[in-house]
C-alpha positions as CSV (number, residue, x, y, z in Angstrom):
1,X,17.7,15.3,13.0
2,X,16.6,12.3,11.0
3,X,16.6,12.9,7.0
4,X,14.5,10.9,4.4
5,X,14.9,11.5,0.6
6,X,12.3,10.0,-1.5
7,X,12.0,9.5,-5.8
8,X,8.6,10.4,-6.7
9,X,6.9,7.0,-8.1
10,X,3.4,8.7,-8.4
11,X,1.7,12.2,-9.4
12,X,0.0,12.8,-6.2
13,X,0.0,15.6,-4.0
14,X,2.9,16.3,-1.8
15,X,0.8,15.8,1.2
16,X,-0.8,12.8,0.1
17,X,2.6,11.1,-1.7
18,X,3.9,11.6,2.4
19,X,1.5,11.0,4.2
20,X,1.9,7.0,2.8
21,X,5.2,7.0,2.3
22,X,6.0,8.4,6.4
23,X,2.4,6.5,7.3
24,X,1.3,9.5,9.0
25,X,-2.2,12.0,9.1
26,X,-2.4,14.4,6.1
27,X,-2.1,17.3,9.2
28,X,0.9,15.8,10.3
29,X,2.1,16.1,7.1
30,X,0.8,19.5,6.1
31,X,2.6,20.7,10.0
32,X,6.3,19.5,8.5
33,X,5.4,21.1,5.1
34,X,4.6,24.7,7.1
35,X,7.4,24.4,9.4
36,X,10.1,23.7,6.3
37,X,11.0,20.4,6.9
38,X,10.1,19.5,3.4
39,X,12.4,20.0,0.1
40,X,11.1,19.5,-3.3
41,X,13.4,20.4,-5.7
42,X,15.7,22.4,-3.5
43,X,12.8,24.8,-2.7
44,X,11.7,24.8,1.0
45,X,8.6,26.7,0.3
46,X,6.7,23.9,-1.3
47,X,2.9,23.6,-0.5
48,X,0.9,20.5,0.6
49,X,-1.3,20.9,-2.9
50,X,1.8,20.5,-5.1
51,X,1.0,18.5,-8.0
52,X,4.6,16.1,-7.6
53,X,5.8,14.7,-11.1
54,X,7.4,11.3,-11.1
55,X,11.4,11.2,-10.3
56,X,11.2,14.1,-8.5
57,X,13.0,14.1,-5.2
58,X,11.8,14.8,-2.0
59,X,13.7,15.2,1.0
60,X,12.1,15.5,4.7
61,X,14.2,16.4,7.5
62,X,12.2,14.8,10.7
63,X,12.7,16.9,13.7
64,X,13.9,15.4,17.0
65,X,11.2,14.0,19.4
66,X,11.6,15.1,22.8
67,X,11.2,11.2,24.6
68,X,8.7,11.5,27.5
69,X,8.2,9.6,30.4
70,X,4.8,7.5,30.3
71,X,2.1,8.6,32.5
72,X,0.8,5.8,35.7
73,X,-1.9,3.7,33.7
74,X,-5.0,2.4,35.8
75,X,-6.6,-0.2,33.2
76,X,-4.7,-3.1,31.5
77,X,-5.3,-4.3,27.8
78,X,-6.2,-7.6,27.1
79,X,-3.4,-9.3,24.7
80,X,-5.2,-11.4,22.1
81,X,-1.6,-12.3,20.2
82,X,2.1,-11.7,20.6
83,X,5.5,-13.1,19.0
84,X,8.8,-11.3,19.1
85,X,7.9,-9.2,15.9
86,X,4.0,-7.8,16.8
87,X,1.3,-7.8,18.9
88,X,-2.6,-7.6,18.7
89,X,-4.4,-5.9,21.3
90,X,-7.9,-5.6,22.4
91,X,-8.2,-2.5,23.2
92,X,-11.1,-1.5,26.0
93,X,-13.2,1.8,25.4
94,X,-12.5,4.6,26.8
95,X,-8.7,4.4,26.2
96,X,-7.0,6.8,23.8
97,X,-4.2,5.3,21.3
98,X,-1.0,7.4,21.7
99,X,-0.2,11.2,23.2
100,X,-0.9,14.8,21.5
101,X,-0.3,18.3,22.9
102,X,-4.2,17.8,24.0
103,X,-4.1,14.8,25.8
104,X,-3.6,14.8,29.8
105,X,-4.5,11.1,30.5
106,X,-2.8,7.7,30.0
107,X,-2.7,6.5,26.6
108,X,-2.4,2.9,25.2
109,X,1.6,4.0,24.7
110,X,2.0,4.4,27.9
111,X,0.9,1.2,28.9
112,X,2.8,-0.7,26.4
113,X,5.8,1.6,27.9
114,X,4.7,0.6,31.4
115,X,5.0,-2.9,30.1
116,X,8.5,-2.7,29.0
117,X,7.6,-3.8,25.7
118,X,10.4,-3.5,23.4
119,X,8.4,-1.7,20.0
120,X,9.2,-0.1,16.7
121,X,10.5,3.4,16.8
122,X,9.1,4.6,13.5
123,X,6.7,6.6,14.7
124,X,8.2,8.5,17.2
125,X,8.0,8.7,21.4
126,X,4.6,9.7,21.1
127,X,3.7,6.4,18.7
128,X,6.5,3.6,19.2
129,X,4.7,0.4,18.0
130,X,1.4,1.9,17.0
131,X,0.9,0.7,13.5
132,X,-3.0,2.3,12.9
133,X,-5.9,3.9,15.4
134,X,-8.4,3.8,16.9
135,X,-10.9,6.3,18.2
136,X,-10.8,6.6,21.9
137,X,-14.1,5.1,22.4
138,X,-14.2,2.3,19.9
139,X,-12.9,-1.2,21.7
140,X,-11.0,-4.0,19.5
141,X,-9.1,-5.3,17.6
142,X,-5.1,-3.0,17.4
143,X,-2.1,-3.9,16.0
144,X,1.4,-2.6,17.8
145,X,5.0,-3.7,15.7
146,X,7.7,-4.3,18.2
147,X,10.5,-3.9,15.6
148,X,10.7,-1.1,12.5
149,X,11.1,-3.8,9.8
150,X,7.7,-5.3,11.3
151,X,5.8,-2.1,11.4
152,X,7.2,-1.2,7.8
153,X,5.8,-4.6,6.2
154,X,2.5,-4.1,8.7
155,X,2.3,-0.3,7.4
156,X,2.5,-1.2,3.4
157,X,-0.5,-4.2,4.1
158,X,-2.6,-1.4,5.3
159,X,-2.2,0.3,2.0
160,X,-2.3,-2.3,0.1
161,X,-5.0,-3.7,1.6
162,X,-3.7,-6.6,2.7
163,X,-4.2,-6.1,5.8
164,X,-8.0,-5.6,6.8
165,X,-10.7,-5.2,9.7
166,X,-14.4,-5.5,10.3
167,X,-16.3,-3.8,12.9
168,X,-19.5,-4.3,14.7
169,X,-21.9,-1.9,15.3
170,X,-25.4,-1.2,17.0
171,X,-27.4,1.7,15.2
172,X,-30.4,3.7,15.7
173,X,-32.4,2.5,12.4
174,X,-32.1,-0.5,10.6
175,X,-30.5,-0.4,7.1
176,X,-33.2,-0.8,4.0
177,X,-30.5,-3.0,2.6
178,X,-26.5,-3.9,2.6
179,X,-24.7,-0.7,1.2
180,X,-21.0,0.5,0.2
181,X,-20.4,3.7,0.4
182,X,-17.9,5.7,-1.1
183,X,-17.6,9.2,-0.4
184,X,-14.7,11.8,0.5
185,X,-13.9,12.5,3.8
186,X,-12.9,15.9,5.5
187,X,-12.3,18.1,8.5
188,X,-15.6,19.4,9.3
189,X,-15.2,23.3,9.0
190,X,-18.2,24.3,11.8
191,X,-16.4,22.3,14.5
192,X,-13.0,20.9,14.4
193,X,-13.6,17.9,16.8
194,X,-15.8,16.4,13.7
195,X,-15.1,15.3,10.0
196,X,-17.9,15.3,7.5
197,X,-18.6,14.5,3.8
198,X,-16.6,16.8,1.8
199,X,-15.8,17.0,-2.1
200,X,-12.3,18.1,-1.4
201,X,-11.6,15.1,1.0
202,X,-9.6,12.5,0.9
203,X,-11.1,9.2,-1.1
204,X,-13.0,7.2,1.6
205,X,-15.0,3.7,1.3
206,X,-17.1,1.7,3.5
207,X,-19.1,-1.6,3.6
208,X,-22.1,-2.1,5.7
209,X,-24.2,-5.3,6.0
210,X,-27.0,-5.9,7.6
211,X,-26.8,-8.9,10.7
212,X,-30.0,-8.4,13.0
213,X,-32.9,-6.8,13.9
214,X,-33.5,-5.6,18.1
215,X,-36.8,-7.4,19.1
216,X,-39.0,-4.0,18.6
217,X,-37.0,-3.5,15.3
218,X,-36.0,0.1,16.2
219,X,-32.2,-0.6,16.4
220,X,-29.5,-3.3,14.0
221,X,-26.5,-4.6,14.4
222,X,-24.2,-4.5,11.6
223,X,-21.0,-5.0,10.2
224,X,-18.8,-2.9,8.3
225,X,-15.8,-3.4,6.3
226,X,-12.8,-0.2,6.2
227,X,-11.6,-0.1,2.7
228,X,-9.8,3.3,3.4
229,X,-8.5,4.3,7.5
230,X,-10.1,7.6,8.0
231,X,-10.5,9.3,11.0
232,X,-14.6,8.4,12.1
233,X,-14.8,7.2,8.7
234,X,-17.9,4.3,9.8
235,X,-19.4,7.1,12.1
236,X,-19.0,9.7,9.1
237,X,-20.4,7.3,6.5
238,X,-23.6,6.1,8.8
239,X,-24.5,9.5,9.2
240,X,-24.5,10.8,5.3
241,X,-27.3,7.9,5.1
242,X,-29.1,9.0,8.6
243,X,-28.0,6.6,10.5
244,X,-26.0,6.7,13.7
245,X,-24.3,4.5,16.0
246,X,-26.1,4.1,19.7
247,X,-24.0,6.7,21.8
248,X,-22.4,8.3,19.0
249,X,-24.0,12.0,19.8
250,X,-21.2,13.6,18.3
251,X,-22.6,12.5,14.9
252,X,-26.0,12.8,15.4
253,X,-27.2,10.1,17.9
254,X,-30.4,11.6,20.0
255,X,-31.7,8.6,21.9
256,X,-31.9,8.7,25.2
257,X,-31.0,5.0,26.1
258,X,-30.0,4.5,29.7
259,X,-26.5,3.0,30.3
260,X,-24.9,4.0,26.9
261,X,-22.1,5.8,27.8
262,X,-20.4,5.3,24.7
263,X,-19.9,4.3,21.4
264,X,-21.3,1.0,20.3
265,X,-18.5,0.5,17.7
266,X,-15.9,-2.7,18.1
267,X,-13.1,-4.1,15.7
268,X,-13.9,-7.6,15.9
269,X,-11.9,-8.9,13.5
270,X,-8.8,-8.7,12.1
271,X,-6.8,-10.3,9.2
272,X,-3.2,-10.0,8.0
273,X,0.1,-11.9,7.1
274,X,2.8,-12.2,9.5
275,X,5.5,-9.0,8.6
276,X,8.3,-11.7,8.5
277,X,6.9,-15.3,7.6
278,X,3.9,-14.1,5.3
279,X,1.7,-16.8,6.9
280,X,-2.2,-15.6,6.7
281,X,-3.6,-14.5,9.9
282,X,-6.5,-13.7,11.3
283,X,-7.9,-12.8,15.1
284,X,-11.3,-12.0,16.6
285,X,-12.7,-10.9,20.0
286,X,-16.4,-11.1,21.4
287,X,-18.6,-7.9,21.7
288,X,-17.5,-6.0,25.0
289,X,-19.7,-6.2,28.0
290,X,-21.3,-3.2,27.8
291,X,-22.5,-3.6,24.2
292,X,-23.1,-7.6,25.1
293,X,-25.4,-6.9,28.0
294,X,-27.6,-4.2,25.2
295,X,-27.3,-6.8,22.9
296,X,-28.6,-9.5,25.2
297,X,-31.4,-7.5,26.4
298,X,-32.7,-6.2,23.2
299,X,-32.2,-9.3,20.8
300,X,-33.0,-12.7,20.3
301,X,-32.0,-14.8,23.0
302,X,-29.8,-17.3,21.9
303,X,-28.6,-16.0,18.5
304,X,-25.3,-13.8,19.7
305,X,-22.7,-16.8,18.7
306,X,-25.0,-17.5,15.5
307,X,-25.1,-14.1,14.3
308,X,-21.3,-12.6,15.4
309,X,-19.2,-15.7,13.7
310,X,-16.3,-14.1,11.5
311,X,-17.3,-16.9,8.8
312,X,-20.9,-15.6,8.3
313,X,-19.6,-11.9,8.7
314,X,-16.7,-12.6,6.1
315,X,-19.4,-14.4,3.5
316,X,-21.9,-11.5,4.0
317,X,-19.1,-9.3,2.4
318,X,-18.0,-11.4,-0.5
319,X,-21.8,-12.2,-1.5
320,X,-22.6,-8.0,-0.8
321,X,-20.0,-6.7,-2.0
């Protein structure tokens, strides 16, 4: 059993101070907590609400991870960068990131495993390389660390924000103008496959700008910056202004538009520096075919390269924002 001790350098919660120092869900967290792997003050009892005080310690115990074989694979994942420290994939729709007691199918793990890609280990079986998510529908733009110093320097840009992505997105009404919004995020308590706007969630922000209008103006695409990496956090957001992304009938999408069968949510682009060199970085990928062929059919002809350039996305943002 692996054992971390950590010095309190914040007062945050115990779930929340853990959750960025071990770069894992608040619910993973909370399941170590409940289980007793977690020692504050020599006291194994410790809930995920206690209010830590700086220079106290905290010791987790990590249990063992049972290492599974990977499941046969019967898709392949576009590489869009690789060196001997990381990778960036583009990850197709349809493909879930890593394992869970829940999942039965292939997972992008499993075809990194079937690759015999050597990757990071921080994470467990279940999660070597993966460095952040995405959901199982959205395509783009994902980074995987091959070794543990790389996904530890990768891991600290996501929370300090060095480390960024932008989406595209196709809704269901236009925006009335470019908006940020910034509202907590939850577990939805009605149904558990859905989180929702919720004052006891965790601090969530969003950008949104507006790119262009379908030819019968019923439907936009847009772009939207992640400030915070919650779970459906752009889907979450668009609906607390009555908007929804085309497919997304989880969160309220009702249209009945042929050939959507799902999300119309990408991570285009990506920027970062290089977890050994510090050089800048930043990658891109075009829209999917699926949401190309809508696009093509329902917009201007002519304007996809003019409108989905990561220089005129990336301006948008600084001028908006």
């Amino acid at each position: 059993m692996d054992e971390k001790e950590f010095i309190v350098d914040s007062e945050d919660r115990l779930d929340i101070f853990l959750s960025k120092k071990l770069n894992e869900t608040r619910n993973q967290i909370e399941q170590l907590i409940k289980k007793g792997f977690v020692t504050v003050l020599n006291k194994k009892n410790a809930k995920s609400g206690l209010k830590l005080i700086k220079g106290q310690k905290v010791i987790v115990k990590l249990p063992e991870v049972k290492k599974q074989e990977a499941l046969e694979v019967d898709f392949d994942v576009p590489i869009v960068y690789e060196d001997e420290y990381f990778m960036v994939l583009n990850k197709p729709s349809g493909v879930i990131v890593h394992g869970a007691p829940s999942v039965k199918e292939a997972t992008l793990v499993d075809w990194l495993k079937k690759q015999n890609i050597s990757l990071s280990t921080i994470s467990g079986d279940e999660r070597h390389g993966i460095v952040h998510r995405l959901d199982k529908g959205t395509s783009g733009l994902i980074v995987i660390a091959k070794t543990n110093e790389a996904h530890k320097k990768l891991s600290s840009q996501l929370e300090d924000k060095t480390m960024g992505r932008y989406y595209l997105a196709i809704i269901d009404l236009p925006l009335k103008d470019d908006i940020t919004i910034d509202k907590p995020i939850g577990r939805n308590i009605n149904n558990r496959l859905k989180m929702g706007i919720k004052s006891d969630g965790r601090l969530s922000k969003t950008s949104f700008v507006k790119l262009e209008l379908s030819n019968n103006e019923k439907y936009e695409l847009i772009a939207a910056k992640l400030y915070t990496g919650r779970t459906h956090q752009i889907r979450v957001h668009l609906e607390s202004i009555q908007r929804h992304i085309l497919g997304d009938s989880l969160y309220g999408f009702k249209g009945k538009i042929d050939r959507i069968e799902r999300v119309f949510l990408h991570a285009y682009s990506l920027y970062l520096k290089h977890p050994i060199s510090g050089e800048e970085m930043s990658f891109n990928t075009n829209l999917p075919n699926d949401m190309k062929e809508f696009y093509t059919n329902n917009f201007k002809n002519g304007e996809y390269n003019e409108q989905i350039d990561n220089r005129i996305i990336t301006s948008k943002f600084i001028t908006n924002t």
